[in-house]
PQR file with spaces between the fields and no chain letter, atoms N, CA, C, O and H, PARSE charges and radii, in Angstrom:
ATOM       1  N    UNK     1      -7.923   96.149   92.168 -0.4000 1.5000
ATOM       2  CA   UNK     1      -6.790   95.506   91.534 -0.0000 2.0000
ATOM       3  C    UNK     1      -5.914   94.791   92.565  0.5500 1.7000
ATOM       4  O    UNK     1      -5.554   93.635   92.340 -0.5500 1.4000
ATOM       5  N    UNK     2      -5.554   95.430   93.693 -0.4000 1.5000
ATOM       6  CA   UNK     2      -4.753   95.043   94.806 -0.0000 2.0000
ATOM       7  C    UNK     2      -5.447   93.584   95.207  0.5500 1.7000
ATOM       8  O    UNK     2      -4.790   92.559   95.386 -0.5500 1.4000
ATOM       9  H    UNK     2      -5.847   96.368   93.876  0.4000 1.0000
ATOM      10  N    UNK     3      -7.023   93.684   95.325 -0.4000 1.5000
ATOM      11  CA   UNK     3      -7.402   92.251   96.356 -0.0000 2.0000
ATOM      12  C    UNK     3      -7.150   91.148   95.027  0.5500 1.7000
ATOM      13  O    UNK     3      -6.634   90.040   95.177 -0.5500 1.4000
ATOM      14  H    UNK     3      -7.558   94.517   95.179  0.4000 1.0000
ATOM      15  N    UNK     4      -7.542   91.600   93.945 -0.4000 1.5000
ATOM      16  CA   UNK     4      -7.477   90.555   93.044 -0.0000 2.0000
ATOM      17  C    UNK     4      -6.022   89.959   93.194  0.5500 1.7000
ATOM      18  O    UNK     4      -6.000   88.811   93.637 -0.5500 1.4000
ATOM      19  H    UNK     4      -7.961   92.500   93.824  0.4000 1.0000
ATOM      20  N    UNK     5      -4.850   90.516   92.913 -0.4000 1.5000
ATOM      21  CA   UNK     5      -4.016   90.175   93.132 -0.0000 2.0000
ATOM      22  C    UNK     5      -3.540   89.468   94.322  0.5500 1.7000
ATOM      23  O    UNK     5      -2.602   88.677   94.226 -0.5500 1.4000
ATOM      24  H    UNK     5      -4.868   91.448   92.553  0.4000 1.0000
ATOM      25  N    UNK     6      -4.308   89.773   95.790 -0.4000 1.5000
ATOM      26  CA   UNK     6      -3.838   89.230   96.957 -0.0000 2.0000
ATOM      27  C    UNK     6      -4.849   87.619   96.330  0.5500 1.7000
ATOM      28  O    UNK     6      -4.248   86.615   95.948 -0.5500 1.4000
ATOM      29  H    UNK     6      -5.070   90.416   95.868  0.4000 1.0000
ATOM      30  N    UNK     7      -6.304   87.708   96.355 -0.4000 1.5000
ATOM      31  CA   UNK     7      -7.005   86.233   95.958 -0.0000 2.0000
ATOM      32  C    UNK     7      -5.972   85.560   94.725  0.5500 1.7000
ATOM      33  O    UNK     7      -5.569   84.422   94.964 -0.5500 1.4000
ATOM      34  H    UNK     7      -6.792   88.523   96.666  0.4000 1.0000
ATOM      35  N    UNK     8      -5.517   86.214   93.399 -0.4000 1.5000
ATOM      36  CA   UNK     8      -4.263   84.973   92.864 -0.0000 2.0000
ATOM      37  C    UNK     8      -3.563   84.515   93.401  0.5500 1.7000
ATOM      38  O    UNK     8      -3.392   83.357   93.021 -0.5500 1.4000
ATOM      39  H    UNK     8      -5.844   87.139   93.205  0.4000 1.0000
ATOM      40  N    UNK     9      -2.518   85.020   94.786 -0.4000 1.5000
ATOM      41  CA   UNK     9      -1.465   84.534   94.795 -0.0000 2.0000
ATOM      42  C    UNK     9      -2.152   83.971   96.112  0.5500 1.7000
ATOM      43  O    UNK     9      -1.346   83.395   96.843 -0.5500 1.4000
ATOM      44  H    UNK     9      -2.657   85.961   95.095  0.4000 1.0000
ATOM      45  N    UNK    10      -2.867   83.991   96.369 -0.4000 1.5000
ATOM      46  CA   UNK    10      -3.251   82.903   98.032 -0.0000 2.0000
ATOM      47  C    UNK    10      -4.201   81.626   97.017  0.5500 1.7000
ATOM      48  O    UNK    10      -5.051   81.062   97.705 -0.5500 1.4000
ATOM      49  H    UNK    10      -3.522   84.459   95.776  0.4000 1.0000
ATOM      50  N    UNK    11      -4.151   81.202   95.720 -0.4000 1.5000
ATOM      51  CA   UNK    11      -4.913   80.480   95.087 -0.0000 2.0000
ATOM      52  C    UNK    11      -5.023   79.194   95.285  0.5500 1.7000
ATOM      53  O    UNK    11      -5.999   78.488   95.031 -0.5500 1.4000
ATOM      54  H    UNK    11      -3.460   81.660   95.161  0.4000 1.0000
ATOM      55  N    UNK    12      -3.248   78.656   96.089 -0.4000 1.5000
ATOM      56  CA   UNK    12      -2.973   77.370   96.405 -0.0000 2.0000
ATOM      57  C    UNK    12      -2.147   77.791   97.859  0.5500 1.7000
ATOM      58  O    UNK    12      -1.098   77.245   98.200 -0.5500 1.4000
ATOM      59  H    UNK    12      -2.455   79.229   96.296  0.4000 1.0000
ATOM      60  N    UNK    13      -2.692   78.647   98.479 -0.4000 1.5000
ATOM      61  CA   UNK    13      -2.243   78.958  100.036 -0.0000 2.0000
ATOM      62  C    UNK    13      -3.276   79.083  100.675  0.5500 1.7000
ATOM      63  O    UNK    13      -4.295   79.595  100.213 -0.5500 1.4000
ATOM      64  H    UNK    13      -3.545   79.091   98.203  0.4000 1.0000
ATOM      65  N    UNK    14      -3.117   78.474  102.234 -0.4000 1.5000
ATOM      66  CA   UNK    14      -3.803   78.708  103.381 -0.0000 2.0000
ATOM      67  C    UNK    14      -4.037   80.080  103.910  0.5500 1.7000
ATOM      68  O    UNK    14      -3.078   80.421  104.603 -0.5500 1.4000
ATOM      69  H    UNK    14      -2.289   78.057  102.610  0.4000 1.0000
ATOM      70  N    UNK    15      -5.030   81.054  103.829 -0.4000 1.5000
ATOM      71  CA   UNK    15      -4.737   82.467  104.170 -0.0000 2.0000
ATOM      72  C    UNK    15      -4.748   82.164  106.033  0.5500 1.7000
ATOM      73  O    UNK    15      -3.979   82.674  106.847 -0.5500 1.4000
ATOM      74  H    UNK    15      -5.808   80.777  103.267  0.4000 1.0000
ATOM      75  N    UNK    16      -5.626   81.400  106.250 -0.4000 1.5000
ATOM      76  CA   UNK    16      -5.540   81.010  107.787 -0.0000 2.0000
ATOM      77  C    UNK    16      -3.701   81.167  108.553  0.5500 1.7000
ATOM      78  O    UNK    16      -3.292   81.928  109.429 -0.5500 1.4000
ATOM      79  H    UNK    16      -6.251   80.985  105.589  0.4000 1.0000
ATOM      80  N    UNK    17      -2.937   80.041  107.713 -0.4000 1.5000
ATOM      81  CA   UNK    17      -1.388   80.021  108.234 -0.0000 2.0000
ATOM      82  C    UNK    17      -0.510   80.851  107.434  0.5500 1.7000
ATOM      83  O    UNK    17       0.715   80.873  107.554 -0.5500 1.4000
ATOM      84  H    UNK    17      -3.269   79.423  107.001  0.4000 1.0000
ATOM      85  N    UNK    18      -1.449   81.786  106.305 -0.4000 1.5000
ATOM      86  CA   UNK    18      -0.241   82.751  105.936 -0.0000 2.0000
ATOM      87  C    UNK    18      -1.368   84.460  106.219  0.5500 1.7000
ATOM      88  O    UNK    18      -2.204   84.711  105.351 -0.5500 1.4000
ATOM      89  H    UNK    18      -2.445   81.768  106.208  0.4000 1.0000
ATOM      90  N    UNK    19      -1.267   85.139  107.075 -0.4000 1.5000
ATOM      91  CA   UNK    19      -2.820   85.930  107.427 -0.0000 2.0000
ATOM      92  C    UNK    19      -1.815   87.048  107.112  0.5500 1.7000
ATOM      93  O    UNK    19      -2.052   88.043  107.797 -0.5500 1.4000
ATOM      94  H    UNK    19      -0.588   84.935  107.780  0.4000 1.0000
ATOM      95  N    UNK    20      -0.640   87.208  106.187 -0.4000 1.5000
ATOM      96  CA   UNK    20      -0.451   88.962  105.665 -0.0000 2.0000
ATOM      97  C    UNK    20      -0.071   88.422  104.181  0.5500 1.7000
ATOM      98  O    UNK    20      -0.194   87.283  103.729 -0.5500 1.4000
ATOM      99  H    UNK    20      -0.448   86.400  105.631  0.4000 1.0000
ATOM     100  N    UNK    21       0.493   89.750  103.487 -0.4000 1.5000
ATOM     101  CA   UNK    21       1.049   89.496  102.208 -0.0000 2.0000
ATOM     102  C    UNK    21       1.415   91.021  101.925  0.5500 1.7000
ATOM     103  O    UNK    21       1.172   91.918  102.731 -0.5500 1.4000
ATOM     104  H    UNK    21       0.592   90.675  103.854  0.4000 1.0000
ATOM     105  N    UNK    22       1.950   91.188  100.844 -0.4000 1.5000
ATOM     106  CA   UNK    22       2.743   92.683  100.819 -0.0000 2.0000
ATOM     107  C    UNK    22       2.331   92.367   99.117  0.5500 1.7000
ATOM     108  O    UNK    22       2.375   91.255   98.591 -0.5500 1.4000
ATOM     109  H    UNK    22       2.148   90.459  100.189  0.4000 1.0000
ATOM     110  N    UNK    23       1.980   93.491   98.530 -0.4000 1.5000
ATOM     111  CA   UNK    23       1.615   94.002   97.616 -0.0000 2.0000
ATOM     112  C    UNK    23       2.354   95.076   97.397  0.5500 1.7000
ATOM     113  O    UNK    23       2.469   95.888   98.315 -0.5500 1.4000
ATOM     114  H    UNK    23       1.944   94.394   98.958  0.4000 1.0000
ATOM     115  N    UNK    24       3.203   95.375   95.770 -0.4000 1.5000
ATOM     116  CA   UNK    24       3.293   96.418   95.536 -0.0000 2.0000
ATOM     117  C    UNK    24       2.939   97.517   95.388  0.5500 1.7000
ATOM     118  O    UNK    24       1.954   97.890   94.751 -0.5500 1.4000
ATOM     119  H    UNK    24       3.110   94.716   95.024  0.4000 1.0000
ATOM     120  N    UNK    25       3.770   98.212   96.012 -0.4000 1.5000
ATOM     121  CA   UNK    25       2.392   99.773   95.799 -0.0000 2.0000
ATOM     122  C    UNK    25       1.419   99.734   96.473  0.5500 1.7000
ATOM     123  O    UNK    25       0.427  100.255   95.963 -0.5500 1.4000
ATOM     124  H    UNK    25       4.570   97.909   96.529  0.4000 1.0000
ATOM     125  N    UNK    26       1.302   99.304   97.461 -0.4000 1.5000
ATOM     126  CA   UNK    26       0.197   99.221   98.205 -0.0000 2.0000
ATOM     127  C    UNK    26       0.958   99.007   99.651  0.5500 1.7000
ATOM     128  O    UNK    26       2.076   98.502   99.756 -0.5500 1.4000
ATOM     129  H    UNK    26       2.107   98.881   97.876  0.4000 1.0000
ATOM     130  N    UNK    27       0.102   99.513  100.816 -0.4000 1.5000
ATOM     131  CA   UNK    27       0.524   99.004  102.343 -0.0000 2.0000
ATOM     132  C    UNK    27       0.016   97.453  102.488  0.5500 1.7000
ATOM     133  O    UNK    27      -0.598   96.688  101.744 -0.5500 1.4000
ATOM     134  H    UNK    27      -0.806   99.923  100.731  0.4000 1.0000
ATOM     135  N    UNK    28       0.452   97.379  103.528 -0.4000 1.5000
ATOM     136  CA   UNK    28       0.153   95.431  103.660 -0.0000 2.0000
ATOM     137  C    UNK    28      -1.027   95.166  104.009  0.5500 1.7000
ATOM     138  O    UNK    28      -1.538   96.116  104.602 -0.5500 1.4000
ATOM     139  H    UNK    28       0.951   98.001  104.132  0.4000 1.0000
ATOM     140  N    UNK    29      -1.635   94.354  103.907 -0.4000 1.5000
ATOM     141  CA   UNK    29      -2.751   93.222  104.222 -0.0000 2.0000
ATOM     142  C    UNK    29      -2.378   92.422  104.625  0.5500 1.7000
ATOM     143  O    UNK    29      -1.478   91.636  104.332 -0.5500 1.4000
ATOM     144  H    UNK    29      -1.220   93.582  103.426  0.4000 1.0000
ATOM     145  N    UNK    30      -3.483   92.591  105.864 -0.4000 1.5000
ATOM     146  CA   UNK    30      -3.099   91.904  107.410 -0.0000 2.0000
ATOM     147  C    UNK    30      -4.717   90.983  107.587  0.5500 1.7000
ATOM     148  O    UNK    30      -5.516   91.655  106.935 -0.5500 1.4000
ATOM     149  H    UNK    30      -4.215   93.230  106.102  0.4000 1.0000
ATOM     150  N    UNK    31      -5.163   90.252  107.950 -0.4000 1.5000
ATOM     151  CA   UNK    31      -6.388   89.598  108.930 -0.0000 2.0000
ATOM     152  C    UNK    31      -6.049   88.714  109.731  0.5500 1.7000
ATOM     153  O    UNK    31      -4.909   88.284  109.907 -0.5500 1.4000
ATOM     154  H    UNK    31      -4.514   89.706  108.480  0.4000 1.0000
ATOM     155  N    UNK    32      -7.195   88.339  110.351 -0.4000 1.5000
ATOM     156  CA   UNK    32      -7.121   87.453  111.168 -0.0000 2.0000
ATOM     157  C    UNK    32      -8.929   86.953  112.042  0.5500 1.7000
ATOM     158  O    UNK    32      -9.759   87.835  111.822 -0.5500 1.4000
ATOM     159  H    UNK    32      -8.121   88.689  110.208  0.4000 1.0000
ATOM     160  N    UNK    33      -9.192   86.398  112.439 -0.4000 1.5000
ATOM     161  CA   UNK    33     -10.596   86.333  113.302 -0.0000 2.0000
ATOM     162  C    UNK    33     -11.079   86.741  113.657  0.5500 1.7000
ATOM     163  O    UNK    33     -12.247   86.366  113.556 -0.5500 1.4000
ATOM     164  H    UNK    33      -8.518   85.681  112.617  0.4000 1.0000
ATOM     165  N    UNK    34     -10.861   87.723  114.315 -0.4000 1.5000
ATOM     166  CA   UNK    34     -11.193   89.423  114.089 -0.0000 2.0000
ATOM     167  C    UNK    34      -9.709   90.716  114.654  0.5500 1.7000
ATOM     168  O    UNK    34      -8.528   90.569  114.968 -0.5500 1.4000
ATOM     169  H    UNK    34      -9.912   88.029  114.396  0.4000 1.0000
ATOM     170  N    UNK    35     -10.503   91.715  114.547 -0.4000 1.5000
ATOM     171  CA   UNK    35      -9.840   92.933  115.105 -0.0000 2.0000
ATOM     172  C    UNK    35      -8.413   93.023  115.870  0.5500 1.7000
ATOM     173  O    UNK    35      -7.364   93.666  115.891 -0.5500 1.4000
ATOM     174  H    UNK    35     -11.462   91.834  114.292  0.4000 1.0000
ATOM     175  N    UNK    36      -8.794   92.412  116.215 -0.4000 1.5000
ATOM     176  CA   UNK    36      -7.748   92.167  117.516 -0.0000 2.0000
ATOM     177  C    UNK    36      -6.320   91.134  117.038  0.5500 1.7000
ATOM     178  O    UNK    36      -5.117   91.214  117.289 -0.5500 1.4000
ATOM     179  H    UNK    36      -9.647   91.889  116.198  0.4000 1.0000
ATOM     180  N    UNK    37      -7.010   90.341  116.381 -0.4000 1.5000
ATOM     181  CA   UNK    37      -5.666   89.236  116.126 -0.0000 2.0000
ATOM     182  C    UNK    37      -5.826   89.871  114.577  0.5500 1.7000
ATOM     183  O    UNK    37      -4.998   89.111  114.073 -0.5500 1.4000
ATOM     184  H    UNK    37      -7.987   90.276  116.177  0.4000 1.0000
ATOM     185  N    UNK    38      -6.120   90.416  113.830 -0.4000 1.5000
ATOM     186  CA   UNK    38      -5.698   91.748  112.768 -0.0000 2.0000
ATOM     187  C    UNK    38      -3.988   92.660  113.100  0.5500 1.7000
ATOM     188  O    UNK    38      -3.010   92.813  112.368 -0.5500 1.4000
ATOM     189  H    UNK    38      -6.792   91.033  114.239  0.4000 1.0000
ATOM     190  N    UNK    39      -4.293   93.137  114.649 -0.4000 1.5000
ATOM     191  CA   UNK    39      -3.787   93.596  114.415 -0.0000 2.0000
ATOM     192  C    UNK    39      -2.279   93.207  115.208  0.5500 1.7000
ATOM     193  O    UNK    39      -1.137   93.666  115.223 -0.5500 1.4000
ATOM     194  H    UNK    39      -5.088   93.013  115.244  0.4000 1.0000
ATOM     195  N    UNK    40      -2.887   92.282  115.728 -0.4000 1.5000
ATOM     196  CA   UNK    40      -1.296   91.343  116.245 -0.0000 2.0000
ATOM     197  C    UNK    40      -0.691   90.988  114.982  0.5500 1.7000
ATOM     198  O    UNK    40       0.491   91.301  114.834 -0.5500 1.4000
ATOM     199  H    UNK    40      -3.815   91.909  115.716  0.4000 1.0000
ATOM     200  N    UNK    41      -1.456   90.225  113.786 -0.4000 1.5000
ATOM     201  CA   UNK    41      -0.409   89.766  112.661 -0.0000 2.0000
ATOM     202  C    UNK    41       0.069   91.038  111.940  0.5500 1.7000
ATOM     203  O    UNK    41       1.144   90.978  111.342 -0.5500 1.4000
ATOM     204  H    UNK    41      -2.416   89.971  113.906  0.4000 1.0000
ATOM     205  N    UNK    42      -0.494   91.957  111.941 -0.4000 1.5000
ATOM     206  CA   UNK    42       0.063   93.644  111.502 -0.0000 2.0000
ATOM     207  C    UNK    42       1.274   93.598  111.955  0.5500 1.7000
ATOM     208  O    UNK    42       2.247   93.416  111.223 -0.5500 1.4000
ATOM     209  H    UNK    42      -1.367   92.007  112.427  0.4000 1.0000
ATOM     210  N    UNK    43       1.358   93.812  113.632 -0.4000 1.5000
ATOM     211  CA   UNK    43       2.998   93.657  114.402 -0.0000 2.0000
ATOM     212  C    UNK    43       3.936   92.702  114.002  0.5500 1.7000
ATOM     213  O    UNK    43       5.142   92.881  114.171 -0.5500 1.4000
ATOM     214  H    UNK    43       0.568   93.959  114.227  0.4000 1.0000
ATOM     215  N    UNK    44       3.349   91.446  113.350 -0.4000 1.5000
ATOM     216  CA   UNK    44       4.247   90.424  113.744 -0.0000 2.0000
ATOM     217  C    UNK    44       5.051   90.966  112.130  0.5500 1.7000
ATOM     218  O    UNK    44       6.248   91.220  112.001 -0.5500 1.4000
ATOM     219  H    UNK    44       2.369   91.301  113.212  0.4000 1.0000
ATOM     220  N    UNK    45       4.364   91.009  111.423 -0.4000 1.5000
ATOM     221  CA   UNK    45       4.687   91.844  109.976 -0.0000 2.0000
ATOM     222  C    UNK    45       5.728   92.864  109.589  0.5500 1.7000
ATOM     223  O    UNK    45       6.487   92.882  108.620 -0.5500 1.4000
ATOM     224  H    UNK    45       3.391   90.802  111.527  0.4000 1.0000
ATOM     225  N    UNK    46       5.599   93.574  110.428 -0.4000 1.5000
ATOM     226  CA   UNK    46       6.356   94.906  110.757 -0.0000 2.0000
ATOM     227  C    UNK    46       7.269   94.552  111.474  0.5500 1.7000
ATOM     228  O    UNK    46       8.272   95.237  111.274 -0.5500 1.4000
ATOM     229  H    UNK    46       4.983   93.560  111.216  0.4000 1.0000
ATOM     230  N    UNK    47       7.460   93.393  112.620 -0.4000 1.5000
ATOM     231  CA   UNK    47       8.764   92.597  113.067 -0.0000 2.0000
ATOM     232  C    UNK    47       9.451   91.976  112.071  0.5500 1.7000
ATOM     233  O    UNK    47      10.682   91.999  112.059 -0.5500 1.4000
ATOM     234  H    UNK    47       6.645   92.836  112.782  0.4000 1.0000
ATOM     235  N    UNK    48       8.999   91.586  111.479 -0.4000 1.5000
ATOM     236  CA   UNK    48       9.908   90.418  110.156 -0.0000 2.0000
ATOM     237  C    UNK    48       9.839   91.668  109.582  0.5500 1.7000
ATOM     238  O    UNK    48      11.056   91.821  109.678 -0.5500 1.4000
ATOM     239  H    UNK    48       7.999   91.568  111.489  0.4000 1.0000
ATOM     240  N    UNK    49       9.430   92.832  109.000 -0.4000 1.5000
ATOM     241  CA   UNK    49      10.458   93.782  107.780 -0.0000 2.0000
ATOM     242  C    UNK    49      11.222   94.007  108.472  0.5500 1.7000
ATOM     243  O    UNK    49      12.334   94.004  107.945 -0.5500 1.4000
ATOM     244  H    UNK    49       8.441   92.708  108.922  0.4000 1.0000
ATOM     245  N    UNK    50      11.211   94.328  109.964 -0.4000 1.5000
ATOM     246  CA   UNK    50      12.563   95.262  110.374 -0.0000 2.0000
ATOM     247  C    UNK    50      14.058   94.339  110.352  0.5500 1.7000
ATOM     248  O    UNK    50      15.257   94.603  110.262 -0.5500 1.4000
ATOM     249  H    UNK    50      10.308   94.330  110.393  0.4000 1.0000
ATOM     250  N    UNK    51      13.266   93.193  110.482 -0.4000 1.5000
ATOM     251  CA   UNK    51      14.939   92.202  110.719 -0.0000 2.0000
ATOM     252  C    UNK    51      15.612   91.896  109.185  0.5500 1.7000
ATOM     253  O    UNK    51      16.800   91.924  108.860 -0.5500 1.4000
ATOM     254  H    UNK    51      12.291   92.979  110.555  0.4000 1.0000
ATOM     255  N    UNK    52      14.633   91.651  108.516 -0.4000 1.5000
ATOM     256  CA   UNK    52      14.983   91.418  106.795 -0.0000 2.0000
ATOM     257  C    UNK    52      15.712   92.708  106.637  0.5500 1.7000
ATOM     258  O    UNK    52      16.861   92.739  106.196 -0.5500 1.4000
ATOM     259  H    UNK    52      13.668   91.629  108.779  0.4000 1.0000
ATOM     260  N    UNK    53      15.000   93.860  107.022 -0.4000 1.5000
ATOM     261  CA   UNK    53      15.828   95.428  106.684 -0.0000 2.0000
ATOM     262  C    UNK    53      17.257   95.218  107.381  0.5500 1.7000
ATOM     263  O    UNK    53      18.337   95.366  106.810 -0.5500 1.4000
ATOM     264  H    UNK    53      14.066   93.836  107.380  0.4000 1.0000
ATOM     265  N    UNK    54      17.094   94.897  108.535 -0.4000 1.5000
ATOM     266  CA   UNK    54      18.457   94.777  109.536 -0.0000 2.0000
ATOM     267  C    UNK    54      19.462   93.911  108.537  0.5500 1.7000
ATOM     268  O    UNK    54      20.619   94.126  108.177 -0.5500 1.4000
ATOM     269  H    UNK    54      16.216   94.776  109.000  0.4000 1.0000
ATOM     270  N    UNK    55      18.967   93.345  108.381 -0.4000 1.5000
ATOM     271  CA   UNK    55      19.570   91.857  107.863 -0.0000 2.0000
ATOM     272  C    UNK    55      20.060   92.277  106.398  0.5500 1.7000
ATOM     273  O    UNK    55      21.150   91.736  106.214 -0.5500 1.4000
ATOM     274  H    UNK    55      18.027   93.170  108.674  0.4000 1.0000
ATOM     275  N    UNK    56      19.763   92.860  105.539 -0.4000 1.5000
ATOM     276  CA   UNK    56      20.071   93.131  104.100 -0.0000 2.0000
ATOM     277  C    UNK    56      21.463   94.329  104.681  0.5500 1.7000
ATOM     278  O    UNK    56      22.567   94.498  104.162 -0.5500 1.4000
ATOM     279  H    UNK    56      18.877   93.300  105.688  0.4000 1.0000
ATOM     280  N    UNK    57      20.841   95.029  105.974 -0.4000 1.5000
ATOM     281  CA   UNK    57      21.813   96.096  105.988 -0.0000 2.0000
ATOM     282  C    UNK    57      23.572   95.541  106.310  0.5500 1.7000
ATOM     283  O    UNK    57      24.652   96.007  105.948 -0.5500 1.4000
ATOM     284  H    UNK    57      19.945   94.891  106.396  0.4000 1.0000
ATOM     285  N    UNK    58      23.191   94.329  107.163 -0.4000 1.5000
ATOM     286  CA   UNK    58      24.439   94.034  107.341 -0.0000 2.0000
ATOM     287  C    UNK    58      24.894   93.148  106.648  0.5500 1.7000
ATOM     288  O    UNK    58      26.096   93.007  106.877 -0.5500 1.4000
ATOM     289  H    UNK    58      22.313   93.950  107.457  0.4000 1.0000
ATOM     290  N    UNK    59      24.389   92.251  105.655 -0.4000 1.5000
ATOM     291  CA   UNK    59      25.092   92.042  104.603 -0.0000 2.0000
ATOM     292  C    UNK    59      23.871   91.910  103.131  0.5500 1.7000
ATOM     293  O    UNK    59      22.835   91.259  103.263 -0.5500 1.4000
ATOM     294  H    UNK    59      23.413   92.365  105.469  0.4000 1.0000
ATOM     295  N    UNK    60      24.242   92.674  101.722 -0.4000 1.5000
ATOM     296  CA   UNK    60      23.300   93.113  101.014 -0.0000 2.0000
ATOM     297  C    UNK    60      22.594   91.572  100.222  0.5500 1.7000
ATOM     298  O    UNK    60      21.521   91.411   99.640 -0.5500 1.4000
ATOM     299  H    UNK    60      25.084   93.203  101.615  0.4000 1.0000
ATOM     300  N    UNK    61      23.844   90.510  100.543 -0.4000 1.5000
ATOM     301  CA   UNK    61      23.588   89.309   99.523 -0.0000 2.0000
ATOM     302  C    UNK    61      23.112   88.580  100.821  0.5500 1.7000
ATOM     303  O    UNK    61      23.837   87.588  100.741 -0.5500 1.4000
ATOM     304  H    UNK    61      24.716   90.641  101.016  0.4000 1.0000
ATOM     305  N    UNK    62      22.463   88.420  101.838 -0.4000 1.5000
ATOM     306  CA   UNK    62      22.367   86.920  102.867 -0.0000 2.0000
ATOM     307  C    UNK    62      22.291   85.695  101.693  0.5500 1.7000
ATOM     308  O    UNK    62      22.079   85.809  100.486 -0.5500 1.4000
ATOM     309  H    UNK    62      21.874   89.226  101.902  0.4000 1.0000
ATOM     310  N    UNK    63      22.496   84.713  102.349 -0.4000 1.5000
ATOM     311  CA   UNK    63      22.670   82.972  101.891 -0.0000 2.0000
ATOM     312  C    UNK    63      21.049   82.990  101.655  0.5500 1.7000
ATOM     313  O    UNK    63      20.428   83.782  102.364 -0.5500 1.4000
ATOM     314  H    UNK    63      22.668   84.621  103.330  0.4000 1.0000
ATOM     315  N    UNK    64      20.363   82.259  100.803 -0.4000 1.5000
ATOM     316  CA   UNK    64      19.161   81.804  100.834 -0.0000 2.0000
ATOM     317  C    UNK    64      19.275   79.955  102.029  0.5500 1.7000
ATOM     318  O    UNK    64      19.939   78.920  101.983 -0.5500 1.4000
ATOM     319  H    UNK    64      20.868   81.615  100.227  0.4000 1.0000
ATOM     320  N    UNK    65      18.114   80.572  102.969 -0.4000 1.5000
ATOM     321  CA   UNK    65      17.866   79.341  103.858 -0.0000 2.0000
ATOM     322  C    UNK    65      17.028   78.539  103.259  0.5500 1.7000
ATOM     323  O    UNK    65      15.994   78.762  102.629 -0.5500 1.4000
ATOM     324  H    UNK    65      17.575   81.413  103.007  0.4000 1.0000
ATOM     325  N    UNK    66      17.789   77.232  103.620 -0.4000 1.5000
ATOM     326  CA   UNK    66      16.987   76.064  103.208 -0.0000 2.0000
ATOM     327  C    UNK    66      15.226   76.164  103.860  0.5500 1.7000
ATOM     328  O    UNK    66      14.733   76.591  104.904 -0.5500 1.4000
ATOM     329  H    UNK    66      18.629   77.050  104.132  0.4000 1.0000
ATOM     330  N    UNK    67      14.598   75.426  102.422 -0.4000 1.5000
ATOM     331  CA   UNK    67      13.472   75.167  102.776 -0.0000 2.0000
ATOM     332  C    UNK    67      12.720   74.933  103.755  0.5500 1.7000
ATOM     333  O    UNK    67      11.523   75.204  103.668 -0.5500 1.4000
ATOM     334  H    UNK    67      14.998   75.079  101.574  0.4000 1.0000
ATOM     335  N    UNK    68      13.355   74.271  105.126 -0.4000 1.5000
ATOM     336  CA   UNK    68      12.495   73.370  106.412 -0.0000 2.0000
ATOM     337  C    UNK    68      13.173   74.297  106.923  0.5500 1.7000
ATOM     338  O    UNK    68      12.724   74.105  108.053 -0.5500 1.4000
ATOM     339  H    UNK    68      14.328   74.050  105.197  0.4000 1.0000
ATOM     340  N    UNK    69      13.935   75.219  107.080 -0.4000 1.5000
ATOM     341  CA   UNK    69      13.893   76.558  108.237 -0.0000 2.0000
ATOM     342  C    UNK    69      12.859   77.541  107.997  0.5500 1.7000
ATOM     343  O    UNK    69      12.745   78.512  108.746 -0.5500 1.4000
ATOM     344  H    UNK    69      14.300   75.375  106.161  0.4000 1.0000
């Protein structure tokens, strides 16, 4: 159920320039070319939740950023 859902929503996306996605209820899905750059985009993943977490903590509403940022 989970991959089906990851193949809909990558239907009109590059999985190449977008290589995670977060699924509910589920841990994340990560790839990459192989093993190794797997598990660099894993890190880079787990860097962007912590700042979004940081970031909600210090204020609960942030501004939505424009599109080309």
């Amino acid at each position: 159920m989970a991959g089906e859902t990851v193949i809909e929503r990558f239907h009109d996306l590059n999985p190449v320039t977008m290589p995670a996605v977060l699924v509910a209820g589920h841990a994340p899905f990560v790839w990459g070319k192989n093993a190794g750059h797997s598990v660099e985009n894993a890190i880079a993943l787990e860097a962007v939740a912590e700042m979004a977490l940081a970031t909600r903590a210090l204020c609960p509403q942030p501004p939505t950023l424009e599109s080309y940022v």
